[in-house]
PDB file of N, CA, C and O in Angstrom:
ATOM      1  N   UNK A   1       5.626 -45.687  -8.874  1.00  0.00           N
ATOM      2  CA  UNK A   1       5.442 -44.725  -7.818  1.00  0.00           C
ATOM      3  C   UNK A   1       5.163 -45.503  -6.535  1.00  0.00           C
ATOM      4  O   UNK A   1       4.300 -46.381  -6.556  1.00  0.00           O
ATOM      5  N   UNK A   2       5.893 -45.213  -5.338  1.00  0.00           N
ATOM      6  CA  UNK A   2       5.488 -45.934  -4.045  1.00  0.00           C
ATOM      7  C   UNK A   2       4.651 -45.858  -3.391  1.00  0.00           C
ATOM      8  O   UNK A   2       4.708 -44.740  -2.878  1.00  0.00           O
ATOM      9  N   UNK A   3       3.750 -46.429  -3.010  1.00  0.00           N
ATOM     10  CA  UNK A   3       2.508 -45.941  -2.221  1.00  0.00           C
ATOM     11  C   UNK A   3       3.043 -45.395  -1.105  1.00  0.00           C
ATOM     12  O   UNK A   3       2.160 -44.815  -0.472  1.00  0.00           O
ATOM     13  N   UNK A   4       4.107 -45.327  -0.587  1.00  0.00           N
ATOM     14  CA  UNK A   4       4.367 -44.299   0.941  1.00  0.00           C
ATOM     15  C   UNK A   4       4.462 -43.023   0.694  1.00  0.00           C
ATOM     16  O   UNK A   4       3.972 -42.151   1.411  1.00  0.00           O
ATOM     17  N   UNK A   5       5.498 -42.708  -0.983  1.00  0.00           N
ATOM     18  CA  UNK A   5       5.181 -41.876  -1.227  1.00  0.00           C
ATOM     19  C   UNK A   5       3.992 -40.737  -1.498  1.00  0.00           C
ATOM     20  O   UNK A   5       4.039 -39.507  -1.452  1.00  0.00           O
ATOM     21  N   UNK A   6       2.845 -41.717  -1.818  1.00  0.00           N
ATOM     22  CA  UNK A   6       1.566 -40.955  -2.893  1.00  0.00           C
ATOM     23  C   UNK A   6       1.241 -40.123  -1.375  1.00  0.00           C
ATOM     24  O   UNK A   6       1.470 -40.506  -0.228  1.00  0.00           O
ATOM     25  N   UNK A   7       0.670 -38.948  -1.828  1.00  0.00           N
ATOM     26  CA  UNK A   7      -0.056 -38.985  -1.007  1.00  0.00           C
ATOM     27  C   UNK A   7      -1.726 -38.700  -1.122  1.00  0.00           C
ATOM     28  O   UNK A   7      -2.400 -38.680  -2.152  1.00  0.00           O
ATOM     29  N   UNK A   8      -2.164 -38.490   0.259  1.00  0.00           N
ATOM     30  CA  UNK A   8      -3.386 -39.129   0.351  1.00  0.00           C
ATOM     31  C   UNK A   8      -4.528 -38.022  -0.345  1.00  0.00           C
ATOM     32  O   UNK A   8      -4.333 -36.831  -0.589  1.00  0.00           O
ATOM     33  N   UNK A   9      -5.779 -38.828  -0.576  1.00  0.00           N
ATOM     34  CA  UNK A   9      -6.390 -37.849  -1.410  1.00  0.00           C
ATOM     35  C   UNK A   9      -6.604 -36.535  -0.999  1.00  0.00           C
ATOM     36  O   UNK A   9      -6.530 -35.597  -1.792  1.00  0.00           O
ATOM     37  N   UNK A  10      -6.898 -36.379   0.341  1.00  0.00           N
ATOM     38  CA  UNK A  10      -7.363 -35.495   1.473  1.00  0.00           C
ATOM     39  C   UNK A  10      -6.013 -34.377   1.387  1.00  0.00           C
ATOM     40  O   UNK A  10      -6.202 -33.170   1.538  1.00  0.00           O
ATOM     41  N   UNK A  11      -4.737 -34.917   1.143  1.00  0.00           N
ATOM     42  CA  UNK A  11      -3.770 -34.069   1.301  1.00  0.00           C
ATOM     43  C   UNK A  11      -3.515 -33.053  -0.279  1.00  0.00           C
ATOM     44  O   UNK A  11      -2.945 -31.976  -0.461  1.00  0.00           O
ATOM     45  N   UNK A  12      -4.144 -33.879  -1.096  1.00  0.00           N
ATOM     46  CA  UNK A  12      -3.869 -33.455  -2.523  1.00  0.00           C
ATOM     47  C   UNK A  12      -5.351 -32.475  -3.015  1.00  0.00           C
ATOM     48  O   UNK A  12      -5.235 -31.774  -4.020  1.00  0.00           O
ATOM     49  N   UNK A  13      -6.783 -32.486  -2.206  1.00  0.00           N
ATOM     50  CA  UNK A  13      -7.870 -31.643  -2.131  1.00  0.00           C
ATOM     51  C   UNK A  13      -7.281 -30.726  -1.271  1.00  0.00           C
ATOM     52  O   UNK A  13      -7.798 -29.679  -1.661  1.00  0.00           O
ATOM     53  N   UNK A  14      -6.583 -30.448  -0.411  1.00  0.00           N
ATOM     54  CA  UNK A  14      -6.496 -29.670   0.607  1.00  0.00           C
ATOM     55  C   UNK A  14      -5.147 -28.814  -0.166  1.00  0.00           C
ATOM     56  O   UNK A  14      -5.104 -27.584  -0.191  1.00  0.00           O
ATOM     57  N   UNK A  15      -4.261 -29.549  -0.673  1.00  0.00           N
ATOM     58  CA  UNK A  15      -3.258 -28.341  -1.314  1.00  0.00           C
ATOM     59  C   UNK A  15      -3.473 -28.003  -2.799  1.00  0.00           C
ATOM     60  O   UNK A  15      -2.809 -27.201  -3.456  1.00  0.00           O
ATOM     61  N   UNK A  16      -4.685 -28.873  -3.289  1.00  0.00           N
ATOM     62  CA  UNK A  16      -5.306 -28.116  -4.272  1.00  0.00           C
ATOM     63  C   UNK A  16      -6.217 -27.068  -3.947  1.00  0.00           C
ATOM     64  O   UNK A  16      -6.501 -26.354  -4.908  1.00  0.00           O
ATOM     65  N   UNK A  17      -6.698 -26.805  -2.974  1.00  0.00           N
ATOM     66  CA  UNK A  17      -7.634 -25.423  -2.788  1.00  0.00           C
ATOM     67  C   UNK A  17      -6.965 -24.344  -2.356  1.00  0.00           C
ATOM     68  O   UNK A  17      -7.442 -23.216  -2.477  1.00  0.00           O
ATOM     69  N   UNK A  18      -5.822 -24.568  -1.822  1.00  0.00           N
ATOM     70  CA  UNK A  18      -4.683 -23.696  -1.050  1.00  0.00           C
ATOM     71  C   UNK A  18      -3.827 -23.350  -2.781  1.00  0.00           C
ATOM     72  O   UNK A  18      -3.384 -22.234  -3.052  1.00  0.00           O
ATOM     73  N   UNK A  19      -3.774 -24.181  -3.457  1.00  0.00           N
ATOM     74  CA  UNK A  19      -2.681 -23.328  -5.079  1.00  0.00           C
ATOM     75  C   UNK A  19      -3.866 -22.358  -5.671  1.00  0.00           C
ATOM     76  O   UNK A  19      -3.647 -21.191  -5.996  1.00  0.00           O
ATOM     77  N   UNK A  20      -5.633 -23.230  -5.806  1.00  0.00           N
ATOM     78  CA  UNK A  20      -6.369 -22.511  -6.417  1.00  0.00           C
ATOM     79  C   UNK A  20      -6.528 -21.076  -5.780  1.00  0.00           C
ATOM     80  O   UNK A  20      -6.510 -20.042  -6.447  1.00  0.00           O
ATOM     81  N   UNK A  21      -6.696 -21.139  -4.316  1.00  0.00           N
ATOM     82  CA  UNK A  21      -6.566 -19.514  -3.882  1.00  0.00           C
ATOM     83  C   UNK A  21      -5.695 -18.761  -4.347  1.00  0.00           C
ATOM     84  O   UNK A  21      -5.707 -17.859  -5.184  1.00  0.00           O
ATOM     85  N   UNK A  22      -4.674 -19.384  -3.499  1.00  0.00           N
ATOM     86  CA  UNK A  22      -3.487 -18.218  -3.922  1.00  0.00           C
ATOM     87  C   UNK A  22      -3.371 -17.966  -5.445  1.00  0.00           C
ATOM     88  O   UNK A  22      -3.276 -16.771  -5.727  1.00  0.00           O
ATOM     89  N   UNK A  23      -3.358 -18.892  -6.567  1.00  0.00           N
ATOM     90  CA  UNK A  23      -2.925 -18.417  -7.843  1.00  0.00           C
ATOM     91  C   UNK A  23      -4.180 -17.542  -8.357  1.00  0.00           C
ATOM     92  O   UNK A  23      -3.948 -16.570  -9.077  1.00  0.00           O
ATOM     93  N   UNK A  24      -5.593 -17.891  -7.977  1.00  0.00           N
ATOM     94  CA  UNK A  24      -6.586 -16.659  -8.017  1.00  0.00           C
ATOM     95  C   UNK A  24      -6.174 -15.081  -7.176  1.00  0.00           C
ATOM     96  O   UNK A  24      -6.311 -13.931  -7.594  1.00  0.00           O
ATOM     97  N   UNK A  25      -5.715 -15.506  -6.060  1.00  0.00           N
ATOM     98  CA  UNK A  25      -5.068 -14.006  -5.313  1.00  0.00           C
ATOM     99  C   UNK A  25      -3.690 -13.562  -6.262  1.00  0.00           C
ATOM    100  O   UNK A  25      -3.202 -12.437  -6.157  1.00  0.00           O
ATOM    101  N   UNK A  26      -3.221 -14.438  -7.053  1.00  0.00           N
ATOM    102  CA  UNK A  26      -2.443 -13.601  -7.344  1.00  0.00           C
ATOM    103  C   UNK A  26      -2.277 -13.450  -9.152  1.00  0.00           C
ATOM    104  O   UNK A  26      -1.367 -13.419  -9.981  1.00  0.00           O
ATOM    105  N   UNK A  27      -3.596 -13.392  -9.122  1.00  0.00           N
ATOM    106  CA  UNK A  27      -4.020 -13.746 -10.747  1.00  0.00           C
ATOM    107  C   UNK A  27      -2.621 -14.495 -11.501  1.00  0.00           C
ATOM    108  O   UNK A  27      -1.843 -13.749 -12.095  1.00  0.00           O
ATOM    109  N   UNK A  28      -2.339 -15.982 -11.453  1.00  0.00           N
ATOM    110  CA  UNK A  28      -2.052 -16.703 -12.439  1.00  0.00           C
ATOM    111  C   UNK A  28      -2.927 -17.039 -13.454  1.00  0.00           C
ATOM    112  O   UNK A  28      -2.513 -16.895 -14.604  1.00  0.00           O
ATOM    113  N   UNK A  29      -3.698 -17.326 -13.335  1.00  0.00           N
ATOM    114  CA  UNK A  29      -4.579 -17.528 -14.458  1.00  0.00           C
ATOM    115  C   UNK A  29      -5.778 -16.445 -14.623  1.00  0.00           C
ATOM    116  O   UNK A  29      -5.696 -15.323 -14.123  1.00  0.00           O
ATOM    117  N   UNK A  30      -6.730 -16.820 -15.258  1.00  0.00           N
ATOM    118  CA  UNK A  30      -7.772 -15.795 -15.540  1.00  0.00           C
ATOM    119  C   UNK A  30      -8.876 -16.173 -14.337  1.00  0.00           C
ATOM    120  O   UNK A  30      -9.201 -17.242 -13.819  1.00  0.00           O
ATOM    121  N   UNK A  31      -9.284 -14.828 -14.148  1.00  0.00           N
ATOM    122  CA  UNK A  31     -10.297 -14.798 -12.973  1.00  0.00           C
ATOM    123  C   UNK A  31     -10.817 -15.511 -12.905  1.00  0.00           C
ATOM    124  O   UNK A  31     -10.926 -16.031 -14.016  1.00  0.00           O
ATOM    125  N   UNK A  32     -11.683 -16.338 -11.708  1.00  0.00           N
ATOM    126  CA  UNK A  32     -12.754 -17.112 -12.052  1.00  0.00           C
ATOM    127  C   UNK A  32     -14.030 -17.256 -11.654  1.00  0.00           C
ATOM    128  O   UNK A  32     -14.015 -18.125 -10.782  1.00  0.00           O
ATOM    129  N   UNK A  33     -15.170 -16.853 -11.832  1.00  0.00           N
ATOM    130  CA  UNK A  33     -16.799 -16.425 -11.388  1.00  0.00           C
ATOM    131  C   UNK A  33     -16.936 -17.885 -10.407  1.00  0.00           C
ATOM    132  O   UNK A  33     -18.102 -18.195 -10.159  1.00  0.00           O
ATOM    133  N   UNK A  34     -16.216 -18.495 -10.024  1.00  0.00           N
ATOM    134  CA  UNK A  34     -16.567 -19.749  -9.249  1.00  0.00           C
ATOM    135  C   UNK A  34     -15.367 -19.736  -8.457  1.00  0.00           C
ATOM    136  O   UNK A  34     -14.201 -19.397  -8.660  1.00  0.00           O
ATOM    137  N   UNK A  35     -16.404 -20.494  -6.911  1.00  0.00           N
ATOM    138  CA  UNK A  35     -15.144 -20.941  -6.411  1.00  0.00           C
ATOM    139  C   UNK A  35     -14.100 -21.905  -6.542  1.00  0.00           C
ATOM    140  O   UNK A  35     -13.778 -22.037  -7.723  1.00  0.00           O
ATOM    141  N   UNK A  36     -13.565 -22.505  -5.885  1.00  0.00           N
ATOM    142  CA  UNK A  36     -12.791 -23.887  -5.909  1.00  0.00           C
ATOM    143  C   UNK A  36     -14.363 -24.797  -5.807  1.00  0.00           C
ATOM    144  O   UNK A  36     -14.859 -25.070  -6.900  1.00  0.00           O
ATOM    145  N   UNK A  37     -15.134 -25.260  -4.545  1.00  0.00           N
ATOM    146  CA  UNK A  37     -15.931 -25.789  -4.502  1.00  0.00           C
ATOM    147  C   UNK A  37     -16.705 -25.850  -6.050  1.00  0.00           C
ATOM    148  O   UNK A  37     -16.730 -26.925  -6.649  1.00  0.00           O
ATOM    149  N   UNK A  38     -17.202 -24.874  -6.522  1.00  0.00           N
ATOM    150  CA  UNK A  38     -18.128 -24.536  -7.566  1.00  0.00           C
ATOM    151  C   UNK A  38     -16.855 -25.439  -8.622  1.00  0.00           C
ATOM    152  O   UNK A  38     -16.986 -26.514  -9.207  1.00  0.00           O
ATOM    153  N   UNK A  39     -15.856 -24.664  -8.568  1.00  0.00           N
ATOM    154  CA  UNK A  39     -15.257 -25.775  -9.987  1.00  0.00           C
ATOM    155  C   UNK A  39     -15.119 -26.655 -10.177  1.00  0.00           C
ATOM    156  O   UNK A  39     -15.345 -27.181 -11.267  1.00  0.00           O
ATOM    157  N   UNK A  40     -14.491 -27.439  -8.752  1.00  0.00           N
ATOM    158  CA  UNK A  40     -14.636 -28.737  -8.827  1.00  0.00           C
ATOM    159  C   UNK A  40     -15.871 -29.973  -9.006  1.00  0.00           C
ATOM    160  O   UNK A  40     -15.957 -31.172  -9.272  1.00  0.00           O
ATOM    161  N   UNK A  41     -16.713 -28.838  -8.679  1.00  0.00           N
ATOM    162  CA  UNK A  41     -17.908 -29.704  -8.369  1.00  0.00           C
ATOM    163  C   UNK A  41     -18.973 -29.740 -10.037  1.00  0.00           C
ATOM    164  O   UNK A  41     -19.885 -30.524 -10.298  1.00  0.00           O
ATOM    165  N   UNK A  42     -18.406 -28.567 -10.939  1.00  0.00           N
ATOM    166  CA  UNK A  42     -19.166 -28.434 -11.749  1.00  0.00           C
ATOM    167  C   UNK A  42     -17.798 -28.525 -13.213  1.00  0.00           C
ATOM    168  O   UNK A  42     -17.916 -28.009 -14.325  1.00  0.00           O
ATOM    169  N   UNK A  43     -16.886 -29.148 -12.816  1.00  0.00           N
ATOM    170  CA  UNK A  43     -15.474 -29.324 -14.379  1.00  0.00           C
ATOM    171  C   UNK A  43     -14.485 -30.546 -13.915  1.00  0.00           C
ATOM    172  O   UNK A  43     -13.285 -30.504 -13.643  1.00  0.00           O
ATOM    173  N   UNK A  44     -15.384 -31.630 -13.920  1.00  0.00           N
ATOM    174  CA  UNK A  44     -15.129 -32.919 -13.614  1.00  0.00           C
ATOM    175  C   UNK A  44     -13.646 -33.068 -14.576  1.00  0.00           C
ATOM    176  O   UNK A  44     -12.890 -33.929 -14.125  1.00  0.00           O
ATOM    177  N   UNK A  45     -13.258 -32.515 -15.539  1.00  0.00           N
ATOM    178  CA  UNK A  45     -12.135 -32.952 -16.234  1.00  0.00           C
ATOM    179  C   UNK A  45     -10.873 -31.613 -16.055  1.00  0.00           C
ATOM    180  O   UNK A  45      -9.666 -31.735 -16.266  1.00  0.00           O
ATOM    181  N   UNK A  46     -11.675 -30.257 -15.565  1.00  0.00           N
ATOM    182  CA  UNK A  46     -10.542 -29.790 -15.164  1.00  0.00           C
ATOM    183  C   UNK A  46      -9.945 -29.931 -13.874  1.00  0.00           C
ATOM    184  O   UNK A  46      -8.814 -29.532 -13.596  1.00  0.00           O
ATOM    185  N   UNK A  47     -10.967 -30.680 -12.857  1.00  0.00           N
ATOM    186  CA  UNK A  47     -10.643 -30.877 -11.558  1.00  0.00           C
ATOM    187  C   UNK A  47     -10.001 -31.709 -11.559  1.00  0.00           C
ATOM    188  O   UNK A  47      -9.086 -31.577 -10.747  1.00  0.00           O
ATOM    189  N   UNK A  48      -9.976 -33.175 -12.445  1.00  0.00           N
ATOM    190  CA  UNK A  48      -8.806 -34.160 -12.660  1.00  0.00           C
ATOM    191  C   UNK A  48      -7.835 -33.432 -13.373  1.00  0.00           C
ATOM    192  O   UNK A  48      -7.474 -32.909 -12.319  1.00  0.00           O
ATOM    193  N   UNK A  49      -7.188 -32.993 -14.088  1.00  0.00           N
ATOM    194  CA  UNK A  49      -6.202 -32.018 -14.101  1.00  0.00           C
ATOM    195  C   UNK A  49      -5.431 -31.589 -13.437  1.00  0.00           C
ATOM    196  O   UNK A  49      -4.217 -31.783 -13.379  1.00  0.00           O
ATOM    197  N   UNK A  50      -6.444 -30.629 -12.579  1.00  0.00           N
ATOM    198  CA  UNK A  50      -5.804 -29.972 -11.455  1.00  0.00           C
ATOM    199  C   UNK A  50      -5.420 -30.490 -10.794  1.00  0.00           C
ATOM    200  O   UNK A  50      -4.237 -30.180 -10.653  1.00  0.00           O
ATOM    201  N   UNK A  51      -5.917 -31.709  -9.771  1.00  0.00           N
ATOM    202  CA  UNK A  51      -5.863 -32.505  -9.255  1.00  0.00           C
ATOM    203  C   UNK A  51      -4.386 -33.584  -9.073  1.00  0.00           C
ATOM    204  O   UNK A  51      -3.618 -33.828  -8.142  1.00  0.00           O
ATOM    205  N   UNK A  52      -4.514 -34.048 -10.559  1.00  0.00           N
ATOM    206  CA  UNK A  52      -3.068 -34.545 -11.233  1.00  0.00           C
ATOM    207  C   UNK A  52      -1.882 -33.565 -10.849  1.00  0.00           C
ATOM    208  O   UNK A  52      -0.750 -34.042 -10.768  1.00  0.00           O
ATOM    209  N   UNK A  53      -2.050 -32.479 -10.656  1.00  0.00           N
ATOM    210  CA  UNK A  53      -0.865 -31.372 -11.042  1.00  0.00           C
ATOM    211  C   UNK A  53      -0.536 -31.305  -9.638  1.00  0.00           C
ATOM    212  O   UNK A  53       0.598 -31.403  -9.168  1.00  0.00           O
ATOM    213  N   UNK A  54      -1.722 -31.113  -8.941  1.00  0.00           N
ATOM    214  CA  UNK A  54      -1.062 -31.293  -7.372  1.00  0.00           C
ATOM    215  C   UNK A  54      -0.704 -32.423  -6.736  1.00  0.00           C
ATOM    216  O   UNK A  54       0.321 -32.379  -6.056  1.00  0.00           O
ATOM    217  N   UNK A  55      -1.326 -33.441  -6.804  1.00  0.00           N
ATOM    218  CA  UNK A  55      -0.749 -34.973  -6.785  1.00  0.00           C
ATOM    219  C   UNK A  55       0.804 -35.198  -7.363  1.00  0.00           C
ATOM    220  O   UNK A  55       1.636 -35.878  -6.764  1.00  0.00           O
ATOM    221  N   UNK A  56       1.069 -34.467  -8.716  1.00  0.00           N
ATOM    222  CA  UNK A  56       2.505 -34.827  -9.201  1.00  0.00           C
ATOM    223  C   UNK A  56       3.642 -33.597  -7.986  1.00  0.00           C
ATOM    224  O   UNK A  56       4.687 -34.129  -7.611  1.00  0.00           O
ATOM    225  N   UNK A  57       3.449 -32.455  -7.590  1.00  0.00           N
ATOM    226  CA  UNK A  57       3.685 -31.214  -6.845  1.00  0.00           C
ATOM    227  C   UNK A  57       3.969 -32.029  -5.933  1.00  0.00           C
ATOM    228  O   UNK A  57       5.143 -32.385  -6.024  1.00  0.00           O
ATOM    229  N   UNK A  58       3.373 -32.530  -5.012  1.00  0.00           N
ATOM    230  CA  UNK A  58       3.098 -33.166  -3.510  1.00  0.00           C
ATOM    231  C   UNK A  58       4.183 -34.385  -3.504  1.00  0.00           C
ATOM    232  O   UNK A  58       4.804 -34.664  -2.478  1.00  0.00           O
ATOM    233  N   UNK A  59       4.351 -35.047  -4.658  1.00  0.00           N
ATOM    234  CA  UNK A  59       4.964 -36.426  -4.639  1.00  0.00           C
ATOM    235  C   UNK A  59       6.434 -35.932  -4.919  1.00  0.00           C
ATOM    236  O   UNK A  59       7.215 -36.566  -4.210  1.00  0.00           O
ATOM    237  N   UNK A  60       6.912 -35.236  -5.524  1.00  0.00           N
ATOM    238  CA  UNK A  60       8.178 -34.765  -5.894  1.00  0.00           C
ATOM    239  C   UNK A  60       8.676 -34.401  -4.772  1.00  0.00           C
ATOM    240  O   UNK A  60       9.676 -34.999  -4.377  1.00  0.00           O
ATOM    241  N   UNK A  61       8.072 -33.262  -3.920  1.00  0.00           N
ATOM    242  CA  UNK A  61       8.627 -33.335  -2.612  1.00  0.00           C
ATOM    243  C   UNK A  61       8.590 -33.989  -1.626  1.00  0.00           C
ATOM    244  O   UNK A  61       9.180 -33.826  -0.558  1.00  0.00           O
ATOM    245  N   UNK A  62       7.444 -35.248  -2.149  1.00  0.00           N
ATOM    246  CA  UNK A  62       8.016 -36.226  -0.813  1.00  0.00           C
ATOM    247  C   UNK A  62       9.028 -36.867  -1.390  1.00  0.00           C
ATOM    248  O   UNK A  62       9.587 -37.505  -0.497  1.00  0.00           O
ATOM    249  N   UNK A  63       9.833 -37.122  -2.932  1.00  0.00           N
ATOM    250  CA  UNK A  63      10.734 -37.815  -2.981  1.00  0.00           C
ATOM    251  C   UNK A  63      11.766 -36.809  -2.728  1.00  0.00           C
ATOM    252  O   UNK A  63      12.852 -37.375  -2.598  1.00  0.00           O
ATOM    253  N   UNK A  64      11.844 -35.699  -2.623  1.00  0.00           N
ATOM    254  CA  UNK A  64      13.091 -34.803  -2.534  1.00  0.00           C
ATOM    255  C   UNK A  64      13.217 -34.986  -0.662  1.00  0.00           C
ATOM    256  O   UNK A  64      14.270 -35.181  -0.055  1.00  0.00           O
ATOM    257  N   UNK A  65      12.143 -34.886  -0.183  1.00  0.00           N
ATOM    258  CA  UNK A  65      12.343 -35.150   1.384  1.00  0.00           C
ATOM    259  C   UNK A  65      12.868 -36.192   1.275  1.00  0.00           C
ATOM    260  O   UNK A  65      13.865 -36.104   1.991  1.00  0.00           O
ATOM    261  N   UNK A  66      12.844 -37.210   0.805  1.00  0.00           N
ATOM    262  CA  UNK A  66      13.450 -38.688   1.072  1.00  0.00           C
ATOM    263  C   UNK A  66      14.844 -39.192   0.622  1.00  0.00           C
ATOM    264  O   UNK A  66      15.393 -40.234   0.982  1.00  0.00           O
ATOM    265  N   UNK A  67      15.254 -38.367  -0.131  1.00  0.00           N
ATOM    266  CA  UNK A  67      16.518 -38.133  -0.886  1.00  0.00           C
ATOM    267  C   UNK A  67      17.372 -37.691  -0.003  1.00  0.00           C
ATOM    268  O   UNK A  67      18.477 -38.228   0.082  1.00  0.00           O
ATOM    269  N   UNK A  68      16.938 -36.392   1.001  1.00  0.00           N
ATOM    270  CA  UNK A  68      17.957 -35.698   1.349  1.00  0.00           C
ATOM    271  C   UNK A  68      18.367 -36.129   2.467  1.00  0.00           C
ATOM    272  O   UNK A  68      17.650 -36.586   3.356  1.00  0.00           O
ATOM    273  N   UNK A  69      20.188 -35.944   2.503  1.00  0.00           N
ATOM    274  CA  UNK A  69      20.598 -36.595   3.478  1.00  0.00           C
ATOM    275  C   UNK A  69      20.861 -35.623   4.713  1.00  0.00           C
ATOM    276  O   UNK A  69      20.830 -34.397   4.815  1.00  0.00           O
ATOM    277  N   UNK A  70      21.124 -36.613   5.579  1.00  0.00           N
ATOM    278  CA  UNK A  70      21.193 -36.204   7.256  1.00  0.00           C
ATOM    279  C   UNK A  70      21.955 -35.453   7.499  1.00  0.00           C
ATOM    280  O   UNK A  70      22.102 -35.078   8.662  1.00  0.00           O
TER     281      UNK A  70
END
């Protein structure tokens, strides 16, 4: 994986709280008595998870941005 690609942690917390909303607004998963803050801060192994999932999300489209031609 290229490091120009990765991106940065800040970008991968920030569009992880933006999937956790919306998929809570639009019930993908099961409700949850916590916020994003509260989960992350208290499910150290589902927040790496999650985390992972948006990190892999984020990187695919920076390689699809980088792919596509002019």
């Amino acid at each position: 994986m290229s490091e120009a690609m990765r991106p940065a942690d800040g970008e991968i917390e920030a569009a992880a709280r933006v999937l956790f909303e919306e998929g809570s607004r639009h019930h993908w998963w099961p409700t949850f008595e916590k916020s994003n803050d509260e989960f992350v801060a208290t499910d150290e192994i589902g927040k790496e998870e999650f985390y992972d999932i948006v990190d892999r999300i984020l990187f695919a489209a920076s390689k699809a941005r980088l792919s596509r031609t002019p």
